[in-house]
C-alpha positions as a Python dict, from the first residue, in 0.01 Angstrom:
ca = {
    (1, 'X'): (0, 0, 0),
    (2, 'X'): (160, 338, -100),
    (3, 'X'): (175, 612, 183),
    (4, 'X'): (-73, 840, 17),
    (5, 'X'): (-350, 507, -28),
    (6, 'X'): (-257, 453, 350),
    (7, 'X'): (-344, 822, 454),
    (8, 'X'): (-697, 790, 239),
    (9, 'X'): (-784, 465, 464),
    (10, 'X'): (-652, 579, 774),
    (11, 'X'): (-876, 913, 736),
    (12, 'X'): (-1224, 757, 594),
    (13, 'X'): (-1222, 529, 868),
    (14, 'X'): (-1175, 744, 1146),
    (15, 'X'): (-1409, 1024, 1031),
    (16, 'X'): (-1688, 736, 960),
    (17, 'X'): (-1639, 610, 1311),
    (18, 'X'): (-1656, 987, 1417),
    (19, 'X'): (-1983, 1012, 1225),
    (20, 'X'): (-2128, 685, 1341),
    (21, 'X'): (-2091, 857, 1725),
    (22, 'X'): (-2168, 1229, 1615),
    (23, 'X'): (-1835, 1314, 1753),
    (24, 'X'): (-1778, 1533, 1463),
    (25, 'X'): (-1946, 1709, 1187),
    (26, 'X'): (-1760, 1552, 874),
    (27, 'X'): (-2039, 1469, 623),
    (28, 'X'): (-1977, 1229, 366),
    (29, 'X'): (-2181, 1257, 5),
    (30, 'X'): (-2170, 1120, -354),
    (31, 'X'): (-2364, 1419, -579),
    (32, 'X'): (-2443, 1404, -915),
    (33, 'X'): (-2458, 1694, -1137),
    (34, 'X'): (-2815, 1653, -1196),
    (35, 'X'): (-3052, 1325, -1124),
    (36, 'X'): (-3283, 1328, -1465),
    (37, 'X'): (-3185, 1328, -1823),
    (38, 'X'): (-3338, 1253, -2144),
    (39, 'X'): (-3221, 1108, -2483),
    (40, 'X'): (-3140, 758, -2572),
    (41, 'X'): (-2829, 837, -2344),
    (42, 'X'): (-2649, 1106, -2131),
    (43, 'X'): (-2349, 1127, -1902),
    (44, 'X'): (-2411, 1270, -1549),
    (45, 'X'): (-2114, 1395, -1356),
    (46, 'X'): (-2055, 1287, -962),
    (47, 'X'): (-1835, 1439, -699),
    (48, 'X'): (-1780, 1204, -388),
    (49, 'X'): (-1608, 1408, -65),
    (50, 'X'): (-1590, 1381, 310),
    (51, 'X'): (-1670, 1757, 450),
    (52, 'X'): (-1682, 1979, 690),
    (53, 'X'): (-1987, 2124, 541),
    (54, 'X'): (-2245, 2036, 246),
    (55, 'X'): (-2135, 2012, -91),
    (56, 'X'): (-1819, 2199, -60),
    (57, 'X'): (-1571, 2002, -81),
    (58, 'X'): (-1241, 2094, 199),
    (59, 'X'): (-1130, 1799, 382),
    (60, 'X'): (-1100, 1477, 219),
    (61, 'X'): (-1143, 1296, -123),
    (62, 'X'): (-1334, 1013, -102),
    (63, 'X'): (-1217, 707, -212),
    (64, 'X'): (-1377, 533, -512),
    (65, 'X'): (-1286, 206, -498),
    (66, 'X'): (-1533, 192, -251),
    (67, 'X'): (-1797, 295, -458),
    (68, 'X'): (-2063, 84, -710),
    (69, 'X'): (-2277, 182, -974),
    (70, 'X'): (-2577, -25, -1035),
    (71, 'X'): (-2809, -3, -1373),
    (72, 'X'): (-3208, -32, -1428),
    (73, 'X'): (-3141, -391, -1421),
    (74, 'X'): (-2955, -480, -1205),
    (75, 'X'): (-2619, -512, -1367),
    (76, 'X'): (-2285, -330, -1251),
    (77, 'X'): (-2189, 74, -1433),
    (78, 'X'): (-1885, 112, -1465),
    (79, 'X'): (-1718, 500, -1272),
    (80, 'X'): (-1559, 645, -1623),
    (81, 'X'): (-1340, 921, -1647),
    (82, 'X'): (-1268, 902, -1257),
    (83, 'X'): (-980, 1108, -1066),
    (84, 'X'): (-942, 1162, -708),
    (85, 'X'): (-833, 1508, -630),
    (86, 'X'): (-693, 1677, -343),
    (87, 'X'): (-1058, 1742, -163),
    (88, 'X'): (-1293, 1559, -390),
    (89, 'X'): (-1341, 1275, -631),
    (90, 'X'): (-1499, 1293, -954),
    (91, 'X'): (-1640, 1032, -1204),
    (92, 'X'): (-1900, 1013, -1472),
    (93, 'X'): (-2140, 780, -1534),
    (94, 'X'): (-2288, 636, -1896),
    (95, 'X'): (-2678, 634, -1911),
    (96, 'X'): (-2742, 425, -2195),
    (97, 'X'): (-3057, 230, -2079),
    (98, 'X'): (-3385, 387, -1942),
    (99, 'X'): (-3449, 373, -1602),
    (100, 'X'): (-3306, 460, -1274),
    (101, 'X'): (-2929, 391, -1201),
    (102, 'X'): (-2796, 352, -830),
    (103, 'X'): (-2442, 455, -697),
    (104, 'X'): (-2377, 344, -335),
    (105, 'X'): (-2150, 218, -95),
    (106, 'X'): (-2271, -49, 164),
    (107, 'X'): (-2096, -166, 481),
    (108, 'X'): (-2110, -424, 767),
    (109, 'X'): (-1819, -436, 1035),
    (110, 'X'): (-1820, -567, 1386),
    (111, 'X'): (-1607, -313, 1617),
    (112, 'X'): (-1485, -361, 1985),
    (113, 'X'): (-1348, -143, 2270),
    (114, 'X'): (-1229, -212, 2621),
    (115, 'X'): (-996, -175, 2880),
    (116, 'X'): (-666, -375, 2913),
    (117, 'X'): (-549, -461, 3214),
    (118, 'X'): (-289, -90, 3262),
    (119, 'X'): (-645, 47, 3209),
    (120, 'X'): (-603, 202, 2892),
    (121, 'X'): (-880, 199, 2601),
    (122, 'X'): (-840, -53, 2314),
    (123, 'X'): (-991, -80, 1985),
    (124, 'X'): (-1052, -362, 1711),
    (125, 'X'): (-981, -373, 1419),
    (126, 'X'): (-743, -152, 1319),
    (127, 'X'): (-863, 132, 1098),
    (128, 'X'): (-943, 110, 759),
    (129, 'X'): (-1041, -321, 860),
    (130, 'X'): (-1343, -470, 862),
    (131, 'X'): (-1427, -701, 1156),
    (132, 'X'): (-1580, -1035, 1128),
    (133, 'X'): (-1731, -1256, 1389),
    (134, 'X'): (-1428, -1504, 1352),
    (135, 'X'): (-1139, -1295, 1387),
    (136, 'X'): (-1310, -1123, 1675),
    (137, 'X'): (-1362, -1389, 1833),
    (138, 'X'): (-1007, -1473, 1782),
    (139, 'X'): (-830, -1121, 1830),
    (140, 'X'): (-1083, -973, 2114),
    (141, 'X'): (-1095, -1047, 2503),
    (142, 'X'): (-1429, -1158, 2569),
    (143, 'X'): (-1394, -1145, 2949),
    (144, 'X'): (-1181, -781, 2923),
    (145, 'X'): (-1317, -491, 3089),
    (146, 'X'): (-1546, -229, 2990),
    (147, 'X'): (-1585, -478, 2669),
    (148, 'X'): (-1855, -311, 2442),
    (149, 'X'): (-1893, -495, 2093),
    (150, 'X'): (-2104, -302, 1813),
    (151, 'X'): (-2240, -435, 1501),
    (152, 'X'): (-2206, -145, 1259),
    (153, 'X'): (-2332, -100, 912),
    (154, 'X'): (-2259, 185, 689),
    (155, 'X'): (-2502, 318, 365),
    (156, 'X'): (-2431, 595, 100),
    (157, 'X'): (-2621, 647, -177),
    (158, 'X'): (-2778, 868, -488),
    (159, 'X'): (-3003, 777, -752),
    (160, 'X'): (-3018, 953, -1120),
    (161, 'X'): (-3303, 827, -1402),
    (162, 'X'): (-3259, 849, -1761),
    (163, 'X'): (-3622, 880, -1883),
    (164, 'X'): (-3912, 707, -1717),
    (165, 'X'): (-3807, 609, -1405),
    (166, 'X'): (-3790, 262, -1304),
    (167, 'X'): (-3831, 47, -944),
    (168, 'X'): (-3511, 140, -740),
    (169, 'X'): (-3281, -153, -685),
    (170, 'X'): (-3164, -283, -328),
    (171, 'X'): (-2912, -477, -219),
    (172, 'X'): (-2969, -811, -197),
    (173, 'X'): (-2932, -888, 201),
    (174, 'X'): (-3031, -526, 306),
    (175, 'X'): (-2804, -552, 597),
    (176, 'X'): (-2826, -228, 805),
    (177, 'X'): (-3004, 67, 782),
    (178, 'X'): (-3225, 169, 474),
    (179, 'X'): (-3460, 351, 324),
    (180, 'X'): (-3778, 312, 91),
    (181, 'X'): (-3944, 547, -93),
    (182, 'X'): (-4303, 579, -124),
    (183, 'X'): (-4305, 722, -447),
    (184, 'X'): (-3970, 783, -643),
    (185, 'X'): (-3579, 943, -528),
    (186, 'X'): (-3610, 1081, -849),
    (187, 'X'): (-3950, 1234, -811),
    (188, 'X'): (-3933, 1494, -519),
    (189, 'X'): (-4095, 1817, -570),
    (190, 'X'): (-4167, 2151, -337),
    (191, 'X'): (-4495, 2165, -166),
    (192, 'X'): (-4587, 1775, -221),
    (193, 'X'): (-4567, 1552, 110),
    (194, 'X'): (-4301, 1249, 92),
    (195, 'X'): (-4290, 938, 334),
    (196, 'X'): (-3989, 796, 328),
    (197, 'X'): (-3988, 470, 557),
    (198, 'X'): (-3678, 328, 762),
    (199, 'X'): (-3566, -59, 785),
    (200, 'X'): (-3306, -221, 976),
    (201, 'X'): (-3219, -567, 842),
    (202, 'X'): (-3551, -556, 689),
    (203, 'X'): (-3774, -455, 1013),
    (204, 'X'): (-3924, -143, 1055),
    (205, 'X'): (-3710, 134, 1252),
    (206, 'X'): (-3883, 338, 1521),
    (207, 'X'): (-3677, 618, 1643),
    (208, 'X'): (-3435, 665, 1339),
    (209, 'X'): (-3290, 1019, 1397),
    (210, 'X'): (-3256, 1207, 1076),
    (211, 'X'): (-3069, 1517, 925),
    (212, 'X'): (-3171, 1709, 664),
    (213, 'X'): (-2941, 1998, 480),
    (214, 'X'): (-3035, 2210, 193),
    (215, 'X'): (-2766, 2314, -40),
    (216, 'X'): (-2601, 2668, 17),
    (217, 'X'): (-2497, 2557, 379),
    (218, 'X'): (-2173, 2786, 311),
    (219, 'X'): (-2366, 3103, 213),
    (220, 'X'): (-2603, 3128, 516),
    (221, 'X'): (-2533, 3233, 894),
    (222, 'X'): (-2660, 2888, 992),
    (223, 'X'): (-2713, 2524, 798),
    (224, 'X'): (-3070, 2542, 857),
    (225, 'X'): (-3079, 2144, 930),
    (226, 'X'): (-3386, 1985, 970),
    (227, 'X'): (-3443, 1716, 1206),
    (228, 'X'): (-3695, 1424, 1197),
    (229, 'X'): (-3725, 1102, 1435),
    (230, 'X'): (-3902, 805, 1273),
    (231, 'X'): (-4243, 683, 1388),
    (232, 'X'): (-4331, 307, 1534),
    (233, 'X'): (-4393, 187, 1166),
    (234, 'X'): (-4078, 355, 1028),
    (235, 'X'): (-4185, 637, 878),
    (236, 'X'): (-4136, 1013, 865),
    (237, 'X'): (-4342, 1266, 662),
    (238, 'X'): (-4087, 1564, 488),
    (239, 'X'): (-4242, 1826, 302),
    (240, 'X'): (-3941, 2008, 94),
    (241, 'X'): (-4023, 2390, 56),
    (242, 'X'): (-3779, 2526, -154),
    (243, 'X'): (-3579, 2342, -444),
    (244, 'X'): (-3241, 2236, -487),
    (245, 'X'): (-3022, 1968, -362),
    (246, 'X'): (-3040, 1804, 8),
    (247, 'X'): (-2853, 1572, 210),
    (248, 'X'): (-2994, 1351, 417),
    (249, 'X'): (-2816, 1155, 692),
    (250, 'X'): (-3052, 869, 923),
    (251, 'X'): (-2869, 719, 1237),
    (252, 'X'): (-3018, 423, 1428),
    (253, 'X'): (-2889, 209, 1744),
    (254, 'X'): (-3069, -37, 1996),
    (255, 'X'): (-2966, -355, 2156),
    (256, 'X'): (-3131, -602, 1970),
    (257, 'X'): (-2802, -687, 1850),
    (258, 'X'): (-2666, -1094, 1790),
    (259, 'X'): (-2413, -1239, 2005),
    (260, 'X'): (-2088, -1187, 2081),
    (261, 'X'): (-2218, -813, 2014),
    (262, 'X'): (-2430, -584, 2248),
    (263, 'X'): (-2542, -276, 2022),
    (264, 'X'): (-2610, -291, 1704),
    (265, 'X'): (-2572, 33, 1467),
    (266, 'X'): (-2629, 194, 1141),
    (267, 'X'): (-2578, 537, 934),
    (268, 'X'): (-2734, 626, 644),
    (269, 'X'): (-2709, 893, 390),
    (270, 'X'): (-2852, 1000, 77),
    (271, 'X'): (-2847, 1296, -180),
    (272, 'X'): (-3157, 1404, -340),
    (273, 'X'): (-3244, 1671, -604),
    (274, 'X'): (-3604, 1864, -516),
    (275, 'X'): (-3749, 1998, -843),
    (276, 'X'): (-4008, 2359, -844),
    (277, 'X'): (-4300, 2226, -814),
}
């Protein structure tokens, strides 16, 4: 691994950890240039960053080997064109079938601290690793004190459409947090009511704590955030009054997690594009 690959792992992980505990306020996005197109075919431009603020890009480039493209179908997009810049990544993608097209990122990593025996904090795995049940198991001491195992799973995503939208795509396994939309990502207009409903590992999730930021954050006194909690069934009703591009970023936690772990976690974020109505 060359020093400048080690500095890009060493950083995402860290800052996602940070996000996962709202110990900072690095947001990470992918944005497209613009999330509908016509024509038999278009290209839509993406920058992919990890923040300070929204959509300006000033602390880290976010790795794109981490990132997938999914088609209308089903089948893997290739990232063309891509370069990762000091602050930013960039990439384009090829619309050349009708439908919706998915880029995302998805997660799953077990994560332990505790206290040795001189008292001082430990952590597992190292940064930038993923944890599995097995090597924990192996690598983790399971009578050590202050021993707090979490089951964490990560979710970024954006959606563009070339055309008639089509059904969004989903992972397979859904681990994690998620989202559904009632209507379309691709459909989101001023003044019209959205539900957008919350699963973890396919159950509905009551209490998901949600952040919503309109684009602009850098020319305005304040970031305006919105905040929404989840209901029992999952859901949360957002009415978008003035257009332009939003992040949104879900967090969930409970205990309901599976043995060895004790808490069970997950983040979520998303980029939309609101149209005038």
């Amino acid at each position: 691994m060359t020093l400048k690959n080690a500095v890009f792992t060493f950083s995402l992980a860290t800052i996602v950890t940070l996000l996962s505990t709202q110990a900072l306020a690095h947001r990470v996005w992918v944005k497209p240039n613009t999330t509908v197109v016509s024509g038999d075919e278009a290209w839509v431009t993406f920058d992919a960053a990890i923040a300070n603020g929204i959509f300006n890009p000033d602390h880290f480039a976010y790795p794109l080997e981490r990132l997938n493209a999914q088609g209308p179908d089903g089948t893997s997009v290739s990232l063309e064109n891509s370069a990762t810049l000091k602050y930013r990544s960039v990439f384009d993608l090829h619309l050349q079938q009708e439908g919706t097209y998915r880029v995302y990122n998805a997660s799953h990593s077990l994560m332990a601290f505790w206290k040795d025996e001189e008292g001082n904090r430990q952590m597992w795995p190292g940064r930038g690793k993923t944890g599995t049940r097995e090597a924990l198991l192996k690598s983790v001491p399971m009578d050590a004190d202050d021993l707090n195992i979490i089951d964490m799973s990560r979710r970024l995503e954006t959606y563009v459409t070339l055309g008639a939208p089509s059904d969004v795509t989903q992972d397979k396994d859904n681990k994690g947090l998620s989202l559904s939309f009632k209507g379309h990502p691709n459909d989101l207009y001023t003044s019209e009511p959205n539900q957008f409903s919350f699963f973890f590992d396919n159950e509905r999730a009551e209490g998901v704590e949600i952040t919503l930021v309109r684009e602009g954050q850098q020319y305005r006194d304040t970031d305006n955030s919105q905040t929404f909690r989840s209901d029992k069934n999952g859901n949360v009703d957002i009415t978008f009054e003035d257009p332009g591009m939003y992040w949104l970023e879900a967090e969930y936690s409970d205990k309901k997690a599976k043995a060895p772990a004790n808490e069970r976690r997950g983040s979520y974020v998303v980029v939309l594009e609101v149209l005038p109505l």
